[in-house]
C-alpha positions as CSV (number, residue, x, y, z in Angstrom):
1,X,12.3,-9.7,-10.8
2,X,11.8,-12.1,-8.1
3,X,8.7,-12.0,-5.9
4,X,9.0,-12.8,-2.4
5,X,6.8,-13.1,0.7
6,X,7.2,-11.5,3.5
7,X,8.3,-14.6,5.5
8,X,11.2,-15.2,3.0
9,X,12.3,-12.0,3.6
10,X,12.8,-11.7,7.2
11,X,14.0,-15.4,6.8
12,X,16.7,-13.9,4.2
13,X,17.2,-11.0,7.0
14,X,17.7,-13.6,9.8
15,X,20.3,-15.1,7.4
16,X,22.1,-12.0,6.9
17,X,22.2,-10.6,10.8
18,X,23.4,-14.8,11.8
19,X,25.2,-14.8,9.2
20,X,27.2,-11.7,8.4
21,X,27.2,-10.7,12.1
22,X,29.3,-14.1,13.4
23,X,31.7,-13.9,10.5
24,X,32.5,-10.6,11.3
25,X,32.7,-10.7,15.3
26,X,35.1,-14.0,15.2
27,X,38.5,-13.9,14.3
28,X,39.4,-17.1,13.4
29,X,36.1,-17.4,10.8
30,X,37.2,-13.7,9.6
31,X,40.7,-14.8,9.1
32,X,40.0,-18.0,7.0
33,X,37.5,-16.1,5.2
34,X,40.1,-13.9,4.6
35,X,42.6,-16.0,3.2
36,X,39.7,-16.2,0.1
37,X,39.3,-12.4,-0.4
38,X,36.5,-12.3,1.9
39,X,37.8,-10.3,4.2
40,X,36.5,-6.9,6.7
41,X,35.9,-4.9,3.8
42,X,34.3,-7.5,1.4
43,X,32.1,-8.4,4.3
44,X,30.9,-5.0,5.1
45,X,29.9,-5.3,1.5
46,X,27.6,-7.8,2.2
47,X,26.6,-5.7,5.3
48,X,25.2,-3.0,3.3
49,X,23.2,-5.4,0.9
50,X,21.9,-6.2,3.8
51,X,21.0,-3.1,6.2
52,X,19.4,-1.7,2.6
53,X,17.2,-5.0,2.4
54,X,16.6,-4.2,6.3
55,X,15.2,-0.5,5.1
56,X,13.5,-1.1,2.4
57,X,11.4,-3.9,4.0
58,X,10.4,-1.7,6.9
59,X,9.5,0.7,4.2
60,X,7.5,-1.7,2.9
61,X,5.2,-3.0,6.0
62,X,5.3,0.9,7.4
63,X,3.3,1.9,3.7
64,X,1.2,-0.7,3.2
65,X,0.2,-0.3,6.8
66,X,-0.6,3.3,5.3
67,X,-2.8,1.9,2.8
68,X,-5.1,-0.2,4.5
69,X,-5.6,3.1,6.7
70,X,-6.3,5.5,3.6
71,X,-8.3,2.5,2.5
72,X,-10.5,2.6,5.8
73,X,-11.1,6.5,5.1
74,X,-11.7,5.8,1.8
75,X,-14.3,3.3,2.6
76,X,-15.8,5.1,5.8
77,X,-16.1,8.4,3.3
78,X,-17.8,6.6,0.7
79,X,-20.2,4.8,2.9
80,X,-21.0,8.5,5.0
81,X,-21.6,10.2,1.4
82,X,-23.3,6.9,-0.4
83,X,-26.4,7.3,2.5
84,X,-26.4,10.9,2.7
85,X,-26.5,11.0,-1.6
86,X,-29.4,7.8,-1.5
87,X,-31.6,9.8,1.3
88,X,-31.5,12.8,-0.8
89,X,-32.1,11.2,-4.4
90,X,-35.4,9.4,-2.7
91,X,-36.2,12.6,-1.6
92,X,-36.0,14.4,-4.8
93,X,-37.2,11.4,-7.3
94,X,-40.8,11.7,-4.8
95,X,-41.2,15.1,-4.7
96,X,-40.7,14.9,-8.9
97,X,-42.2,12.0,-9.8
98,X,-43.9,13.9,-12.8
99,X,-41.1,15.9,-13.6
100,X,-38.9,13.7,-15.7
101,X,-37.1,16.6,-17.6
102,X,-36.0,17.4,-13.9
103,X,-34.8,14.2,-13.2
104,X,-32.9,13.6,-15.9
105,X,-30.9,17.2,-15.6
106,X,-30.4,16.1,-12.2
107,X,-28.9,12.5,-13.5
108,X,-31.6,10.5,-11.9
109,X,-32.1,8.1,-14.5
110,X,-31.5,4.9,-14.2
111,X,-29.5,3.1,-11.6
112,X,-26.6,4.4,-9.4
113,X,-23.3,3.5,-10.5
114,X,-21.2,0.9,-8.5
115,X,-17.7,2.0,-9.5
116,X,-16.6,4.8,-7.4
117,X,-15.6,7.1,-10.4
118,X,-18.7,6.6,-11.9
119,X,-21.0,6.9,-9.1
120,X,-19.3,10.4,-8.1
121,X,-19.8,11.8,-11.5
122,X,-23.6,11.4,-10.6
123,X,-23.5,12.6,-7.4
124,X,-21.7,15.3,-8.3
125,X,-24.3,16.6,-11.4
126,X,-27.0,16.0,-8.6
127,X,-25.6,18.7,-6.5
128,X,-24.6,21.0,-9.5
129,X,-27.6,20.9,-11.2
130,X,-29.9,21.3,-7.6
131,X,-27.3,24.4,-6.4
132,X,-27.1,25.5,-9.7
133,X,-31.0,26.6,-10.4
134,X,-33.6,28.6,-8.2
135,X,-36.5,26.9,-9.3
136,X,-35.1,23.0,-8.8
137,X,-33.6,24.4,-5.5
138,X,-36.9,26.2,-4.4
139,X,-39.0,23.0,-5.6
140,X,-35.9,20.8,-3.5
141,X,-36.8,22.7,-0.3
142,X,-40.2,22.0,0.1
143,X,-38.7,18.2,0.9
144,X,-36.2,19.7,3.5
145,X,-33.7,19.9,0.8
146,X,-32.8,23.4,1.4
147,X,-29.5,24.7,-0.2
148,X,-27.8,24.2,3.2
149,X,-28.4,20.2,3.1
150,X,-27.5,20.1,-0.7
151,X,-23.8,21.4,0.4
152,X,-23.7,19.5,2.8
153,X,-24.0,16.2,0.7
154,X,-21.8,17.8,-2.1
155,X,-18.9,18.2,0.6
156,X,-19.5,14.5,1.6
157,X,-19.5,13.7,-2.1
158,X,-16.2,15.5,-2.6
159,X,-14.4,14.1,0.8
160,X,-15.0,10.5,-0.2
161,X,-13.6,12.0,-3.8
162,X,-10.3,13.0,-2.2
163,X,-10.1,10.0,0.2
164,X,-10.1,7.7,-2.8
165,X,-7.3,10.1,-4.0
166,X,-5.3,9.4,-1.0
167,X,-6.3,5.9,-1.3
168,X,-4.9,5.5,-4.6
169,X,-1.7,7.3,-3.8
170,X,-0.8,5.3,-0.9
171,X,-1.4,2.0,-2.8
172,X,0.9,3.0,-5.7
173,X,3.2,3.9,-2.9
174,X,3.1,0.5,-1.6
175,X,3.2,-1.0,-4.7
176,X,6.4,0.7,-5.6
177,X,8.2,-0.1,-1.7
178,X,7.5,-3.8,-2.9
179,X,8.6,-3.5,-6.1
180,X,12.1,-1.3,-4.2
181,X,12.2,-4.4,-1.8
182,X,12.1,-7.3,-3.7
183,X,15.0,-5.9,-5.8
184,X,17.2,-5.7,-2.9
185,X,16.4,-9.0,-1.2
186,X,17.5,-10.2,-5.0
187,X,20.4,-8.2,-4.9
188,X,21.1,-9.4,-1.2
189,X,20.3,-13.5,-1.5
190,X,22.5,-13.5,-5.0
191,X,25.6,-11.8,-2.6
192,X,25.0,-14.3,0.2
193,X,25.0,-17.3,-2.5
194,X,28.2,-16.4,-3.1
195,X,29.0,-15.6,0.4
196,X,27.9,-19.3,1.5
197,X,29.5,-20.8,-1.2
198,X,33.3,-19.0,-0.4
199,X,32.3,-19.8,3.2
200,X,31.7,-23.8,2.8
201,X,35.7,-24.0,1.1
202,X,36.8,-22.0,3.8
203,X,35.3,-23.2,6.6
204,X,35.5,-26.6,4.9
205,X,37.8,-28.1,7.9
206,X,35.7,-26.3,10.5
207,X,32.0,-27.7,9.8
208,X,31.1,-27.0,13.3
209,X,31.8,-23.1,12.3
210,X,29.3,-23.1,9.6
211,X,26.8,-23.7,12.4
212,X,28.0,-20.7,14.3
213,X,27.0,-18.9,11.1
214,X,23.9,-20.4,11.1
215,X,24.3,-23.0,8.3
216,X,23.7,-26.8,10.0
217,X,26.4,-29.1,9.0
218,X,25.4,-32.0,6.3
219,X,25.3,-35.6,7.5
């Protein structure tokens, strides 16, 4: 499938709307077009092509618009639970600094992951494991980390988790409406190929009516 940029495409959709629109609103282009089988009925054809091009492009800027917002979230989510999640890990590795068989049931080991996926699998065995026991939790709280604050960073944790969720939907979403549109601007510029080419015989006496259809006659 072709790809095409956005500026080829309303340039494809300024072609159809000059275009389509002049053949069809004057008579004596209809009528010679006519007289080649390109008549009302062949044109509205073309018309079709065209108003689904005209969709499916505005479909296409309207979701990825969608997805640099769900990206935003995503990012703004991420960054809220990333600095709530560091404050409390600080916290925790201080107050059990000589407690490594704590640590490493909470997952402190080592460095945080970058990858999202990865780095909320550890943030969420953080808060699991400190809600999940009475003696991490009651040795958590004498660093402020009371059971209250650890819920409170596991529903950041899990509100970036479903932003990125979002995220991801709306980018496969956008994908797709660009994959949708390029196959009708193909569909659409291979119609008006033909379209021109009919159009050049039967204008062929008439240059200065290929102009009024938006095609500039050649010297």
């Amino acid at each position: 499938m072709a790809k095409y940029t956005k500026g080829k495409v309303e340039a494809l959709l300024e072609e159809g709307r000059v275009g389509l629109g002049n053949a069809q609103s004057t008579p004596e282009i209809l009528a010679l077009l006519t007289s080649l089988n390109y008549d009302e009925a062949k044109l509205q054809e073309g018309h079709a092509l065209f108003k689904t091009l005209d969709q499916q492009n505005a479909a296409q800027l309207r979701l990825y618009a969608q997805q640099r917002e769900a990206t935003a979230a995503f990012n703004a989510a991420r960054s809220a639970a990333n600095k709530t999640y560091s404050r409390h890990i600080k916290i925790t590795r201080a107050l059990l600094a000589e407690e490594p068989e704590r640590l490493a049931r909470l997952g402190l080991e080592g460095k945080r992951a970058n990858a999202f996926g990865a780095w909320l699998e550890q943030a969420r065995q953080f808060y699991r494991e400190g809600l999940a026991d009475d003696g991490l939790q009651a040795a958590l709280a004498e660093g402020g980390l009371s059971q209250e604050v650890l819920r409170s960073g596991q529903t950041l944790a899990e509100t970036a988790a479903q932003a990125n969720s979002a995220q991801e939907s709306a980018k496969g979403m956008a994908q797709q409406s660009t994959q949708d549109r390029n196959a009708a601007a193909t569909t659409f510029e291979q119609w008006m190929r033909k379209f021109w080419k009919i159009a050049e015989v039967a204008l062929s006496d008439q240059p200065q009516w290929m102009e009024r259809l938006g095609r500039m006659e050649r010297s």
